[in-house]
C-alpha positions in Angstrom: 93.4 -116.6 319.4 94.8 -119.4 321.7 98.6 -119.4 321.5 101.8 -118.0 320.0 101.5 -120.9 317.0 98.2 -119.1 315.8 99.7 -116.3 315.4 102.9 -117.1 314.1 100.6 -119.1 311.1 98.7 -115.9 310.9 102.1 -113.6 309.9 103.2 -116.1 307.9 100.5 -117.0 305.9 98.9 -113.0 305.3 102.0 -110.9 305.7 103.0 -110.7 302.1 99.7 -110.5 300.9 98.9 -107.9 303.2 102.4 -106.1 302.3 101.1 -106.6 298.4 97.7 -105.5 299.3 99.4 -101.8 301.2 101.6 -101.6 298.1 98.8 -102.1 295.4 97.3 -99.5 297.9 100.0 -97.0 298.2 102.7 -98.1 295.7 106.1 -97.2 298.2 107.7 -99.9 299.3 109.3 -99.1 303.0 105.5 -97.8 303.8 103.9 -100.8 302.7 106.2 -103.0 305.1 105.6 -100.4 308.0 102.0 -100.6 307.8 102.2 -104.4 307.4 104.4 -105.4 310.5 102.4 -102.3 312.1 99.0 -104.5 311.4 100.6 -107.4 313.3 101.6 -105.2 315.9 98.2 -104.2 316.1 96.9 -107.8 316.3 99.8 -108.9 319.0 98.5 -105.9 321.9 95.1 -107.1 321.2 95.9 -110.6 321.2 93.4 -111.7 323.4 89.9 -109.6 322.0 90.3 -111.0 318.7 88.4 -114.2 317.6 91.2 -116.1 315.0 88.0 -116.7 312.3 88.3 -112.5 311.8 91.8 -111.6 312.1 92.2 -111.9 308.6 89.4 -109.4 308.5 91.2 -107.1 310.9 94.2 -107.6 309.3 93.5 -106.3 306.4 90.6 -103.4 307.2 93.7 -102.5 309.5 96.0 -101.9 306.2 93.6 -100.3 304.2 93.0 -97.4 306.9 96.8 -97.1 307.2 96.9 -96.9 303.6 94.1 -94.2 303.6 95.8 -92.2 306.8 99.4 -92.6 305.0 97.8 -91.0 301.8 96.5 -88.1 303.0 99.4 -87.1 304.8 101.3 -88.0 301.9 98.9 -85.0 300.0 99.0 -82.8 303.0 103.0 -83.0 302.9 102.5 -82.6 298.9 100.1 -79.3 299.2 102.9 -77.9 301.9 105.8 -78.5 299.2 104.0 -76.9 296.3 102.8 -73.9 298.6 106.9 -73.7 300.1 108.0 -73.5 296.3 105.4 -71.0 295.0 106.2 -68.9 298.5 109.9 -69.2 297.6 109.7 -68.7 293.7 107.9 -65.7 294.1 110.1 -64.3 296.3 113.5 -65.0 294.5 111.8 -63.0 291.8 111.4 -60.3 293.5 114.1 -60.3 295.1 116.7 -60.8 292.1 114.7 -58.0 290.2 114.9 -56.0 293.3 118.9 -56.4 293.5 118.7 -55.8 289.5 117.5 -52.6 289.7 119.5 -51.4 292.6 122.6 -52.8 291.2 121.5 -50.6 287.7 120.6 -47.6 290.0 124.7 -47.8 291.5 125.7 -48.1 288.1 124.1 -45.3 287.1 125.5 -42.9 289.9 128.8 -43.9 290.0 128.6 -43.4 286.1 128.0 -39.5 286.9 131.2 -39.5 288.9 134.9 -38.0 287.3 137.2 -40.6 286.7 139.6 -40.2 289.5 136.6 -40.1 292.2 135.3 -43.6 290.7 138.6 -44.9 290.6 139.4 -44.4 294.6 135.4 -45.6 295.4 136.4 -48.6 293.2 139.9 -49.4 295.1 138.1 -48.4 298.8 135.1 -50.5 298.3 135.3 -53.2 295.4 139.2 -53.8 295.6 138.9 -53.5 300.0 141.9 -51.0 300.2 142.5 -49.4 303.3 142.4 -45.2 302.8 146.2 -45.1 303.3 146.9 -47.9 300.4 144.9 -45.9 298.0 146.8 -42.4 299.1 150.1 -44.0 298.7 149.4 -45.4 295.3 148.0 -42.4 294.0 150.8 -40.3 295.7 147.5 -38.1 297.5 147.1 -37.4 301.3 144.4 -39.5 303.3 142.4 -36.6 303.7 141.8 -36.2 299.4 140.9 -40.1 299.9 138.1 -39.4 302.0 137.0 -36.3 300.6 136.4 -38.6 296.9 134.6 -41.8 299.4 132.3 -38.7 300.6 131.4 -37.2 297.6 130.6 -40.3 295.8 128.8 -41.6 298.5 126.7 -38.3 299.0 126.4 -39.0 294.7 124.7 -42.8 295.8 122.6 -41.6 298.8 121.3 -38.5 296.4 120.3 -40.9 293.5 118.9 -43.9 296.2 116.8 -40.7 298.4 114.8 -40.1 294.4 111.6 -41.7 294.5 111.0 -44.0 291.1 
């Protein structure tokens, strides 16, 4: 190619249709300009090699390979996704069903406990009283406080040390 006017005739006459051509190709538009202006990039660093009776033929073997590379990373990207979400999916499951059941297993042992022993785990650990709240509102000393949290708690570590 000889000047600056060649190729400015050459953008303006094949860039759409090779913008068309990369879309029939690929069908996203943003990609399809990419690898268009990248094709004229292409054909501007080797400005001088190229014989202006086959840049059209450059031009547009140029897009096609773009189009091929873009694909297969677009299926590569693809076969990543569906692997992260069967990965993920399966391991919600088991987790959730996990939690389940050890959430059922607390149930359980606290279920075993008296009344007033479920009442002060409940207000320590669910409610987040301090020892001294709970022994003030249930007019006990700190010390009958902590003897309940230990004896429910020895209750949960008996029932989670059972193997199932």
């Amino acid at each position: 190619m000889e000047d600056k006017a060649d190729f400015d005739y050459l953008f303006k006459e094949y860039y759409p249709q090779l913008y068309y051509y990369a879309f029939h190709l690929i069908n996203n538009m943003e990609a399809s300009k990419d690898i268009a202006s990248d094709a004229f990039e292409f054909i501007w660093t080797n400005y001088a090699k190229i014989d202006k009776t086959t840049a059209k033929s450059y031009l547009y073997v140029y897009v096609r390979n773009k189009c091929i590379d873009y694909l297969r990373h677009q299926n590569v990207h693809e076969q990543y996704v569906q692997l992260y979400i069967k990965l993920t999916e399966s391991y919600t499951k088991t987790e959730y069903k996990e939690y389940d059941e050890r959430m059922m297993r607390i149930h359980k042992a606290i279920s075993t406990l008296t009344a007033h022993t479920r009442h002060i785990l409940e207000e320590c650990y669910v409610r987040r009283k301090k020892y001294q709240e709970v022994a003030d509102e249930l007019n006990i000393s700190v010390s009958a406080v902590r003897k309940h949290i230990v004896k429910a708690l020895s209750v949960l570590r008996k029932e989670f040390a059972k193997k199932e």
